[in-house]
C-alpha positions in Angstrom: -1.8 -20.9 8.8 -0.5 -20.2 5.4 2.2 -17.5 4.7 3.5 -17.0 8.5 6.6 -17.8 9.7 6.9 -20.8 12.3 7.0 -19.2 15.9 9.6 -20.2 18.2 9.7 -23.9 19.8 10.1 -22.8 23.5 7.5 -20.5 23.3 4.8 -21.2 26.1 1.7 -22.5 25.0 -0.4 -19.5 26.6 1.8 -17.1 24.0 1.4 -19.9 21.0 -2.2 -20.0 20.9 -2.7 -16.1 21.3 -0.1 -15.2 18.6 -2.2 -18.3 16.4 -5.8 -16.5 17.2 -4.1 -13.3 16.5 -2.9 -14.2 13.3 -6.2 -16.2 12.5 -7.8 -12.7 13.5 -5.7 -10.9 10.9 -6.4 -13.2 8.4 -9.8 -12.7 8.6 -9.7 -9.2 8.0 -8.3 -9.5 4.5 -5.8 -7.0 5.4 -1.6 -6.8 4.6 0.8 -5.6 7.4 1.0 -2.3 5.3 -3.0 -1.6 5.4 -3.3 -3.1 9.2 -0.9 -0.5 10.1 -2.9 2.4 8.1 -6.2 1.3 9.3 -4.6 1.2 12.9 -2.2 3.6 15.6 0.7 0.6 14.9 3.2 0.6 12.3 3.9 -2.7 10.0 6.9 -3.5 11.3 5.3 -3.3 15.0 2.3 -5.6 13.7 5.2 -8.0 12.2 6.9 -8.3 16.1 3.3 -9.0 17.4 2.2 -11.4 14.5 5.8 -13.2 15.0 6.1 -13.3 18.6 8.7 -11.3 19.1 6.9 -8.6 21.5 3.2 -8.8 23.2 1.0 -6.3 21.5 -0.2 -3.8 23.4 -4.1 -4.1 24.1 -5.1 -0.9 22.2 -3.8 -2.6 19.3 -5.3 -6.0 20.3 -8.7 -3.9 20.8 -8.2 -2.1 17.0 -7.7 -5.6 15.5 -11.0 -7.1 16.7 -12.6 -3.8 15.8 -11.6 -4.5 12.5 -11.9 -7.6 12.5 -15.8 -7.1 13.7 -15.9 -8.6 16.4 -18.6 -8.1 19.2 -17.8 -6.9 22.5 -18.5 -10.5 24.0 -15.2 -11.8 21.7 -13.5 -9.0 22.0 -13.2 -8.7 25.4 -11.9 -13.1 25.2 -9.9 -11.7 23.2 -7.8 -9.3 25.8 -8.1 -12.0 28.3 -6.1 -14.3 26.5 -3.8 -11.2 25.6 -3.2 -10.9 29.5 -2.7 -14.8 30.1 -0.2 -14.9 27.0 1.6 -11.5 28.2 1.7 -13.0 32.2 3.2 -15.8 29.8 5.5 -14.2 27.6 9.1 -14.4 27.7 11.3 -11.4 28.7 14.3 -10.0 26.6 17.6 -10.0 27.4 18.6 -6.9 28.6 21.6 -5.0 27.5 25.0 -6.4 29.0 26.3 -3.9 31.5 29.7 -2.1 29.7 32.6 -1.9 32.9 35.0 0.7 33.1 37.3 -0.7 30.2 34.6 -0.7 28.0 34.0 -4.4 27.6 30.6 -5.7 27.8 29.4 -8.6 30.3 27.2 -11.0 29.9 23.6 -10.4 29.5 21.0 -11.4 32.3 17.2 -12.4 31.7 15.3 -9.8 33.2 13.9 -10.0 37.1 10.6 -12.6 37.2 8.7 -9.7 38.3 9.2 -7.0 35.8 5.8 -7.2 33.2 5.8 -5.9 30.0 5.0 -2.1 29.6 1.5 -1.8 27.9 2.0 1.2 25.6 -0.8 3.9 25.6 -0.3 4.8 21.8 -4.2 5.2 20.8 -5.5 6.4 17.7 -7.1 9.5 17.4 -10.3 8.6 16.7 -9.9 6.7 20.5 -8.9 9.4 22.5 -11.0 11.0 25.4 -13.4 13.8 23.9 -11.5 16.1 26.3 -8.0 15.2 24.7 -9.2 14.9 21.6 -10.7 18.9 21.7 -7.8 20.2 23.1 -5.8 19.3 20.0 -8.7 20.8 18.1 -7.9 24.0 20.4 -3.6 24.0 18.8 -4.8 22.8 15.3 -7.1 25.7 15.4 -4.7 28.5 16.7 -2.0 27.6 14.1 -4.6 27.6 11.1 -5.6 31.2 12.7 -1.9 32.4 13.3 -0.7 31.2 9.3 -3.6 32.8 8.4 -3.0 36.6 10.2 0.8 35.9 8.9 -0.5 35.8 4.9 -3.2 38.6 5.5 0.0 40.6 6.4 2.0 39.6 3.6 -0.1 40.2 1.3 -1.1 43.5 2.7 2.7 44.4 2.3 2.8 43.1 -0.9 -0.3 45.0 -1.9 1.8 47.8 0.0 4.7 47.4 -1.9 2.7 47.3 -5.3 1.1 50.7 -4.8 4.2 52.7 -3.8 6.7 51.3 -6.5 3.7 52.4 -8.8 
């Protein structure tokens, strides 16, 4: 794989060979970090943690790769079973060393064997449930008619204004 960075040596082998196929995935699609993010609900820097190992992508943005990527339902759905495996896989962060009363920190635990990785539920717009989707139609659609009523008005007391200074 030409241009990536090497991925960790203790990584397990499930996370290895997704982060490889992911990576091979975005390769394919011609795309830079910059234009995945655009074409996508994820940010550059978030595609950067997935593409280096550093955090397990969530599966919406698993699902938007292979969409862009064109693949067919039959990979695509591979494709989020080897995100599962790897993310069963996946090592956990350290979590933040507990400060005690003086201030002092102590020393930082691996997280519990059972805690899993939170999948975030960031989708793109263009993903969201009609029924969500309309009701943010409904807001859009009240402020254009509010911003509207607010410059009829000012331009009526501009108009206003005109007429009795003249």
């Amino acid at each position: 794989m030409s241009g990536w960075q090497a991925l960790p040596d203790d990584l397990p082998p499930e996370v290895r060979h997704f982060v490889e196929q992911l990576r091979q995935l975005k390769d394919r699609t011609g795309l830079s970090l910059v234009a995945l993010g655009a074409r996508t609900a994820y940010s550059k820097s978030s595609w950067h943690r997935y593409l280096n190992a550093t955090q397990p992508p969530p599966q919406q943005a698993v699902a938007a790769l292979c969409r862009i990527a064109g693949l067919d339902s039959t990979d695509a759905e591979r494709f989020g079973v080897r995100r599962e495996l790897a993310v069963e896989a996946w090592p956990r962060p350290v979590t933040a060393p507990p400060r005690t009363a003086e201030g002092e920190q102590g020393e930082g635990e691996p997280a519990e064997q059972g805690e899993r990785y939170e999948d975030d539920p960031t989708l793109p717009w263009w993903d969201e449930p009609p029924s969500e989707r309309a009701s943010g139609m409904k807001h859009l659609l009240l402020a254009a008619g509010l911003l509207l009523v607010l410059l009829v008005l000012v331009l009526l007391l501009g108009v206003a204004g005109a007429v009795a200074s003249g």
